[in-house]
N, C-alpha and C positions, 0 to 999 in steps of 0.2 A: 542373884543370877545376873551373869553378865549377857545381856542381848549383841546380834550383830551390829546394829549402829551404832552400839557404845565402842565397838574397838574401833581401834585407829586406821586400821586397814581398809574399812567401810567406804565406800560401797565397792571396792576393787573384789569382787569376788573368784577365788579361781576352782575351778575342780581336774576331777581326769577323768577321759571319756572312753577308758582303757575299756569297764564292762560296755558301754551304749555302741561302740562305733557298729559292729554288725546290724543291733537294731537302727541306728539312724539312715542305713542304707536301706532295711527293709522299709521304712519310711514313703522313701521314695520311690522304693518300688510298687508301691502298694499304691501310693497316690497315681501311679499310670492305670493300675489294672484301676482302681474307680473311676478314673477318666475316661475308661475305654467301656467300662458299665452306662454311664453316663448317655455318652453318645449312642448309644444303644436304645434310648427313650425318645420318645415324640416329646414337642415342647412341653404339651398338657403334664406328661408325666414325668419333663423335668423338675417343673414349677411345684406339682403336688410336693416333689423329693426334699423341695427345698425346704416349703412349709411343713413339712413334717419336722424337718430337722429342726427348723427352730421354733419349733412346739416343745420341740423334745429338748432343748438348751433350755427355754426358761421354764420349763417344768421343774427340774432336775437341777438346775441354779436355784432355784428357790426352793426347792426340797434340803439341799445343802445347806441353806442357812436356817432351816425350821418352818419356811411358809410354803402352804398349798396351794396350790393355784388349779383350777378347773379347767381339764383341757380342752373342751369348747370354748370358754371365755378365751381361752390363748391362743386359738388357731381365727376365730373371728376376731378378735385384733388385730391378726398377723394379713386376715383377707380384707382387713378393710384398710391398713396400711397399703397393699398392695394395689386397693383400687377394685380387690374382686367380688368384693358386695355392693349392688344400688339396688336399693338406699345402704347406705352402711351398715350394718347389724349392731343393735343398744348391747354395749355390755355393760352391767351392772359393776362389776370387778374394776377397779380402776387400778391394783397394782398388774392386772392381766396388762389391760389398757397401755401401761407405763412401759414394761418387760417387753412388750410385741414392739412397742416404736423404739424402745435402746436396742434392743436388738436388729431390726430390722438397718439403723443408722448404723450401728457397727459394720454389718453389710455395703451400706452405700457408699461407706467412705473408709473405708479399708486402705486405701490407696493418697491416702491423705495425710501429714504428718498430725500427731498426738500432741493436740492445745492443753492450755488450764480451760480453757472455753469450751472445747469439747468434754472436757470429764466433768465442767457443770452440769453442760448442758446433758449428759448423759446421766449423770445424779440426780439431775431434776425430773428427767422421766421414769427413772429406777423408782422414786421414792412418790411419787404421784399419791394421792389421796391420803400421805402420813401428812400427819398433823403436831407430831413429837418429835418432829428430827428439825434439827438444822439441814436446809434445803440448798442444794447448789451454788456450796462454799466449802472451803476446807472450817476442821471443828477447831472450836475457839475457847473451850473450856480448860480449867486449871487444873482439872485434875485428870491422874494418869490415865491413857488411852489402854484398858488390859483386856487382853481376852481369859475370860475364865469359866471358870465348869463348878459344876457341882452345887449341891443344897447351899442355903445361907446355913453360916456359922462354920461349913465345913468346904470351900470354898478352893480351888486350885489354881493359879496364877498359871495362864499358858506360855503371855507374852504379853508382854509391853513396851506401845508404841512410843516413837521419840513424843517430846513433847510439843504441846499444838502452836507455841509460837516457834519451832522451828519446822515445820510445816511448808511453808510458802518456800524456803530455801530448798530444803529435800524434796520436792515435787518440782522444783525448777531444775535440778542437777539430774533427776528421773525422766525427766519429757528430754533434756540436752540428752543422755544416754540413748533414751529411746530411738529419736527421728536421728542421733548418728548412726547408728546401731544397726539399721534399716537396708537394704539391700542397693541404694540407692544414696545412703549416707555416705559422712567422712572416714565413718571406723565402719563398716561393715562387720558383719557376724554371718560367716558365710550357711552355716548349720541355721538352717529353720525354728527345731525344736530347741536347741538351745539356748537362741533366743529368746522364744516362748516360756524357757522354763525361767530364766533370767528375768524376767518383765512380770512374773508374777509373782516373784518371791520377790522381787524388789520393791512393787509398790504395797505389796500385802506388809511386810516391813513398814514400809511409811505409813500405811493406814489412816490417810489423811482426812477420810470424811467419818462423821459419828455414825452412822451406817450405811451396808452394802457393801464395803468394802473390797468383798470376796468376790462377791457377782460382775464387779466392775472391772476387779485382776481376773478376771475367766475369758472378758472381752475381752480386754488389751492383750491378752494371749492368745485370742483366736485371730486378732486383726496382727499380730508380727507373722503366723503362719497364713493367713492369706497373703500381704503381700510380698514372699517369696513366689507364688502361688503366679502374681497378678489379678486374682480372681478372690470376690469370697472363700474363704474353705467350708468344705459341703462335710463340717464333723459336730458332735455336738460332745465338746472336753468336758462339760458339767454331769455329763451323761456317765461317760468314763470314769470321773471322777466320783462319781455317788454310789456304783458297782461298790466299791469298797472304800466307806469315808472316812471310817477307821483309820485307814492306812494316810490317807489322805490330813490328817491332822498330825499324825504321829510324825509322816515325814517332814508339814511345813512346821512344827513348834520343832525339831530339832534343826531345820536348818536356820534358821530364826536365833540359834543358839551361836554360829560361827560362819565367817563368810568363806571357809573351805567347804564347797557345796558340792559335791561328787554325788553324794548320798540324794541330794533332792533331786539331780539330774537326772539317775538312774531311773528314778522314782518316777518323775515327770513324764522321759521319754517311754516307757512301758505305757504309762496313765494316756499318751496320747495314740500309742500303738492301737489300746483297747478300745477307744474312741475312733479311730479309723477303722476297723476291722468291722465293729458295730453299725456303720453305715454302710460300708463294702456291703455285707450280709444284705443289709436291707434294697440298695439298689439294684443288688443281683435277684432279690425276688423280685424285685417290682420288674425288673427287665424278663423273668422268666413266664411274671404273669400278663405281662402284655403278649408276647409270644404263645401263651395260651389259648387269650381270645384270639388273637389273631387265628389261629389253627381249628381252636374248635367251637367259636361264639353261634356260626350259622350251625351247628351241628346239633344243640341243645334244644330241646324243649322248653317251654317258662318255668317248670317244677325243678330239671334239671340246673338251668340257671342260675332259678335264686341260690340253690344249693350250696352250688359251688363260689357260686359269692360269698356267699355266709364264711366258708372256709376260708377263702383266701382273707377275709376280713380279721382272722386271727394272726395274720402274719406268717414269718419266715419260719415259725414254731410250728404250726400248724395247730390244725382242731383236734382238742385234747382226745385220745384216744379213737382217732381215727372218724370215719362215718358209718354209721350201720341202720338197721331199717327203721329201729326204732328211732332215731336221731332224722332219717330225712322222711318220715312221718308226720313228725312234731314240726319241723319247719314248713313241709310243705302240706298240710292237713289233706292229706291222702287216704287210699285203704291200702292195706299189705299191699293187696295185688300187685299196685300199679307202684308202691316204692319197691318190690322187687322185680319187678320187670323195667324200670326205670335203673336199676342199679346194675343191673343185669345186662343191659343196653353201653351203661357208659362204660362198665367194663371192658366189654367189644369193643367198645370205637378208642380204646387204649388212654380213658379221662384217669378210671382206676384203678387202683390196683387191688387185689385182696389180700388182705396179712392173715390172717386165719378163714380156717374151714369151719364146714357144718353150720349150726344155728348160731355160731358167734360170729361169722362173720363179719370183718371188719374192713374198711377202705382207704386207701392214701391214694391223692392225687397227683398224677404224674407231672410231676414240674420238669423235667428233662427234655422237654420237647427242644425239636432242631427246629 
């Protein structure tokens, strides 16, 4: 198997964006309607949008390479980077620990040009409490860099990186590409995600460090679509990407294969449609359910309340088949009576709605408020 940095034409990669150009314009149009979501929230519940999101990055980064991470331990890493715990909250996790500060620094300095120094230093936080890696250096070993699958004895060669003394050269010609590359560089790349998809098959290709690899090309792909941006990007690509991983390996071991890359672009820019759309969704709930309380919080009762917290605590999906008596019963240790004269109440005042009649009775609540 010939890989793409064995040809000669490496790293010059070219494609056509004959299928994407419609979607790279929905792109942007999508990134106003989330800006205009956005501003729609008080700070409190910008900041929340934020931390969710990147809960939901190294969650789903690390579920992509096979590790689990605890989404409490990630989201108190992420508040105590922030400054929002005193005393800080102990997490026991130190790859949470690790994941919440590369993450959070990808944020800070988004707007920065891409060092060898920064992808240590980002290495060095990835890989926090490993004890088996070589730590914040490029790998130095003699034998081949491969990605591969399957049982021992029956074993599938994905792709194989250049080798590790040529290393220090291809990460030097990848950061020169990079920060020209840049919206602010010598060669501009005026297309966002192009960029984006460009900067992850590139260094995923070079595969400089013995691991993480992957998690580190998800950063450097979210930090070229921020700075078009100027701002963080408020998406989580790891998220996107783990929807269907399948697909996600299939298109980086073929393009990995030639550097006419059409096929991974296509691939790429959908992968990061689905990651915009996915937060789209969720800041539009969160802006619908502020405009909730707003409208109906003095209007509630405490039983009612909890209620409806409990619901909106499942998200833009809503609570699995609806609310019915038996369900705000059990939450709010009530008697019939007062859960149906309680439901009966928020119906009128236009919280619920009912989907079936008689003794199934069932409830969705009204998110469409003005």
């Amino acid at each position: 198997m010939i890989y793409n940095w064995q040809k000669p034409e490496w790293p010059n990669f070219t494609y056509s964006l004959e299928n994407v150009e419609g979607l790279l314009f929905d792109y942007m149009s999508r990134t106003g309607q989330l800006e205009g979501y956005l501003e729609g929230l008080n700070r409190g519940e910008q900041l929340e949008t934020v931390i969710q999101t990147i809960v939901d990055e190294a969650i789903k980064s690390s579920e992509i390479e096979g590790e689990y991470l605890e989404r409490e331990d990630v989201k108190s890493s992420v508040r105590n980077n922030l400054g929002l715990n005193i005393p800080k909250n102990d997490v026991s996790d130190q790859r949470a620990t690790g994941m919440a500060a590369l993450l959070m620094d990808v944020r800070e300095t988004f707007s920065e040009p891409l060092t060898q120094e920064k992808l240590f230093a980002w290495h060095a936080s990835l890989m926090m409490g490993a004890n088996d890696v070589l730590v914040g250096t490029w790998r130095t070993h003699k034998e081949p860099m491969q990605v591969i699958s399957g049982a021992l004895g029956k074993q599938k060669i994905h792709f194989e990186a250049p080798p590790s003394d040529s290393v220090p050269i291809e990460v030097k010609q990848f950061l020169q590409w990079f920060n020209d590359s840049s919206p602010s560089g010598k060669h501009p790349i005026k297309k966002p995600i192009i960029r984006s998809a460009i900067a992850h098959l590139y260094f995923e290709s070079i595969h400089p460090f013995e691991d993480g690899n992957g998690r580190l090309g998800r950063c450097i792909s979210e930090k070229a679509l921020s700075q078009y941006l100027n701002r963080p990007i408020l998406i989580s690509l790891s998220r996107g990407i783990e929807a269907d991983k399948k697909s996600y390996y299939f298109h980086l071991e073929k393009a990995q294969q030639s550097n006419d890359i059409s096929e991974w672009m296509s691939y790429f820019v959908k992968t990061v449609l689905i990651a915009q759309w996915q937060t789209t969704q969720e800041v539009a709930f969160t802006l619908k359910k502020a405009r909730f309380f707003d409208r109906f919080n003095e209007q509630l009762n405490e039983r009612q309340l909890r209620v409806v917290q409990r619901m909106f605590e499942e998200g833009p999906k809503g609570f699995e088949g609806g609310m019915n008596a038996r369900k705000y019963i059990g939450i709010t240790k009530t008697s019939k009576a007062t859960a149906t004269r309680d439901l009966q109440d928020l119906v009128g005042k236009g919280v619920f709605i009912p989907t079936r009649g008689g003794r199934s009775t069932h409830y969705e609540l009204v998110l469409d408020v003005k």
